[in-house]
MARBA-457509 format. One record per residue (C-alpha): z, x, y negated; residue in three letters. Coordinates in steps of 0.25 Angstrom, whole numbers, plus 5000, padded with zeros to 4 digits. Layout:
BEGIN
ZXYALA...
This chain:
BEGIN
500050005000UNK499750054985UNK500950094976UNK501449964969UNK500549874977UNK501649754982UNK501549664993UNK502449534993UNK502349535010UNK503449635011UNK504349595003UNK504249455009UNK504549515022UNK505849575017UNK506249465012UNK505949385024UNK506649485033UNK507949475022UNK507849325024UNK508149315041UNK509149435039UNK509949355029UNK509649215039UNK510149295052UNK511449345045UNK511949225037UNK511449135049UNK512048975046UNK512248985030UNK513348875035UNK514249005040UNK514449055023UNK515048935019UNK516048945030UNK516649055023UNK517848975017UNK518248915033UNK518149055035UNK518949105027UNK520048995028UNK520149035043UNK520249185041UNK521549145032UNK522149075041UNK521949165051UNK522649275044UNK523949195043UNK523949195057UNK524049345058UNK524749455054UNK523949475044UNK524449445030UNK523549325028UNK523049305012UNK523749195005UNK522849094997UNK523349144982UNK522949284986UNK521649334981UNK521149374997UNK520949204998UNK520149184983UNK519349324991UNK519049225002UNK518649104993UNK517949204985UNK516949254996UNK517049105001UNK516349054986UNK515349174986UNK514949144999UNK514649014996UNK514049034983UNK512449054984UNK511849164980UNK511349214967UNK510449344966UNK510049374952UNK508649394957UNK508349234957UNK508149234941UNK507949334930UNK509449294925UNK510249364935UNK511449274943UNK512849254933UNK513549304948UNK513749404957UNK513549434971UNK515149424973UNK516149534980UNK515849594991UNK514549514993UNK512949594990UNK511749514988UNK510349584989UNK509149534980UNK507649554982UNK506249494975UNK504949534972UNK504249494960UNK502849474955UNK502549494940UNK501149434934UNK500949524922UNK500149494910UNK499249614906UNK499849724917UNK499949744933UNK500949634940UNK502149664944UNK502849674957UNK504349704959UNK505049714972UNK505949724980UNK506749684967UNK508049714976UNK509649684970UNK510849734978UNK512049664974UNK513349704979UNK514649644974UNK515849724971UNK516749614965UNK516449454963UNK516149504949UNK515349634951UNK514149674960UNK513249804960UNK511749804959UNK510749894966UNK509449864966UNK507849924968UNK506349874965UNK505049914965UNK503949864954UNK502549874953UNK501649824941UNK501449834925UNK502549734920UNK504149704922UNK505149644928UNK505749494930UNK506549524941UNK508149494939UNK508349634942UNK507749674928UNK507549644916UNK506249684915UNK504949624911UNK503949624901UNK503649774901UNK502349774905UNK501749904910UNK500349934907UNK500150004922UNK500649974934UNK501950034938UNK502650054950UNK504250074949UNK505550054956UNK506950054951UNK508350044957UNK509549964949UNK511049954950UNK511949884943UNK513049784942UNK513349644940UNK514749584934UNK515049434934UNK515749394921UNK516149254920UNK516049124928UNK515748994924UNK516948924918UNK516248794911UNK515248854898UNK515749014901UNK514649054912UNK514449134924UNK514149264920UNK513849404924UNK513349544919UNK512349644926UNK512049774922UNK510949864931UNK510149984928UNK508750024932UNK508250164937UNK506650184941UNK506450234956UNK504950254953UNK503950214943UNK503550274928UNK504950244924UNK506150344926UNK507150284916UNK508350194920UNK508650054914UNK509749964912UNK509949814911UNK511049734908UNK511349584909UNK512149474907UNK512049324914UNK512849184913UNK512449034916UNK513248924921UNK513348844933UNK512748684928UNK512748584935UNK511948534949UNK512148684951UNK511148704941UNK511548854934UNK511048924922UNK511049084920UNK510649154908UNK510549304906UNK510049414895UNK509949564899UNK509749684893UNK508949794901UNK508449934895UNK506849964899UNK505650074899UNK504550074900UNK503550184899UNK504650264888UNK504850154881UNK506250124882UNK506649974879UNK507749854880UNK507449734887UNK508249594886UNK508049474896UNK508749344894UNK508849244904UNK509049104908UNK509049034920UNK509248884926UNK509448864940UNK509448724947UNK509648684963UNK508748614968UNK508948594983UNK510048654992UNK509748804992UNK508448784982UNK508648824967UNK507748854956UNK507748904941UNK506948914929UNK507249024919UNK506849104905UNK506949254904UNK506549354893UNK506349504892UNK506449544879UNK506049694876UNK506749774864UNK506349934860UNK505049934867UNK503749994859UNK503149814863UNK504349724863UNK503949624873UNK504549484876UNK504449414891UNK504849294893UNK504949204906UNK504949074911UNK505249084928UNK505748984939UNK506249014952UNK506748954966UNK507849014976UNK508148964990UNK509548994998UNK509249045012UNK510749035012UNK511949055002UNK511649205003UNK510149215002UNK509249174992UNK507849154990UNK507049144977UNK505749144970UNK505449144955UNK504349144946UNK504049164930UNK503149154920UNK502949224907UNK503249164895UNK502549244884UNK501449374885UNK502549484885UNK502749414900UNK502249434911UNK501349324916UNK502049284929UNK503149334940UNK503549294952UNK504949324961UNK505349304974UNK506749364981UNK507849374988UNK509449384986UNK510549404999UNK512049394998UNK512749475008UNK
């Protein structure tokens, strides 16, 4: 195969391999929701030892209810919508993302980006790191999550790769009009490609839980760029609506920009996308999501498909 030319078969391969490994491991998604029966017994158990059983008032119990209520709560990734998920993966749990992503591009070679891959692990219910890799072949930018990225468009095609690493902090929880929030900071260093100098993005999300289970996230992040010497600021804003539709089945419709500032051109890139997601089970997602340029600094069209898996 060429250098830079991408095929979507192996990718789909991968994806369907993830697929039956995460079906043969979690079996009858019945067993997760068991957790709390589980756990009641194993209390009760240790009464009936030696064993100096944990009381309800002491904080091994609010542990147990803890892992109980992440367990049951589905699955977020960040890589479902530009605006990143206001939570974290949760102590002691990792979740691993994927996508691939086809760019249209007005006046330079397409885009594609893959694999687009995230390694969550949490450290605390508050705290998780963030390793991550991709590969990208084409003339314009990003609109995956994992960037911010996106209207610099490149007069030739480039091939390039970059790891990241970071973190993610929740902040606040709901509480009537105070939303869910969280901060993520992750830097960017070039593997290979034209480029050899390390960036940095920063970002800062909230929303609220509405009714009918409907939720509604909103973001702005800061990133620093360069692009063939030219060293710039970069600020995305966000927002995101997200409604259930059936059982396990969700959608979205959302705005984002990507506002340049210092560069030799200022651009302005602004976006109009929808998407979809399907629960394979409370620890696997699925999702697809599409957008469309909403000005010339844009590109013309992109579309995502991926993968996120809690462990």
């Amino acid at each position: 195969m060429a250098p830079g030319k991408i095929t979507i078969v192996p990718l789909m391969v991968s994806i369907l391999g993830l697929l039956i490994l995460v079906s043969a491991q979690t079996g009858d998604t019945a067993e997760i929701f068991r957790i709390d029966s589980e756990s009641e017994n194993l209390v009760n158990s240790s009464e009936s030892t030696n064993v100096a059983p944990f009381t309800k008032s002491e904080t091994s119990d609010n542990w147990i209810r803890t892992e109980h209520s992440i367990a049951e709560e589905p699955i977020e990734t960040d890589r479902d919508s530009f605006t990143f998920a206001t939570s974290t993966v949760g102590r002691g749990r990792a979740m691993v993302e994927t996508a691939y992503t086809f760019i249209e591009n007005r006046n330079v070679p397409n885009t594609n980006s893959y694999p687009e891959s995230i390694t969550r692990i949490g450290i605390t219910d508050r705290f998780e790191l963030r390793l991550g890799w991709n590969y990208e072949a084409g003339g314009g930018g990003s609109v995956s999550n994992a960037d911010a990225g996106g209207d610099e468009e490149a007069p030739r095609k480039k091939y390039e790769s970059q790891v990241s690493y970071g973190f993610k902090l929740a902040l606040t929880k709901q509480n009537t009009w105070v939303p869910e929030s969280a901060f993520i900071f992750q830097g960017f260093t070039p593997t290979s490609g034209p480029e050899n100098a390390s960036h940095v993005l920063a970002g800062y999300a909230f929303g609220w839980k509405l009714p009918n289970d409907w939720k509604l996230d909103s973001s702005i992040r800061y990133g620093t760029e360069v692009q063939e010497g030219d060293h710039f600021n970069e600020w995305a804003p966000s927002l995101v609506l997200k409604v259930p539709i059936v059982k396990r089945w969700h959608v979205h419709g959302e705005y984002f920009g990507i506002f340049t500032d210092g560069k030799a051109i200022n651009t302005n890139a602004q976006y109009f996308s929808s998407g979809v997601s399907y629960l394979l089970t409370p620890n696997c997602e699925f999702g697809v999501r599409q957008g469309w340029g909403l000005n010339h600094d844009a590109a013309n069209f992109f579309n995502n498909v991926g993968l996120g898996v809690r462990f």
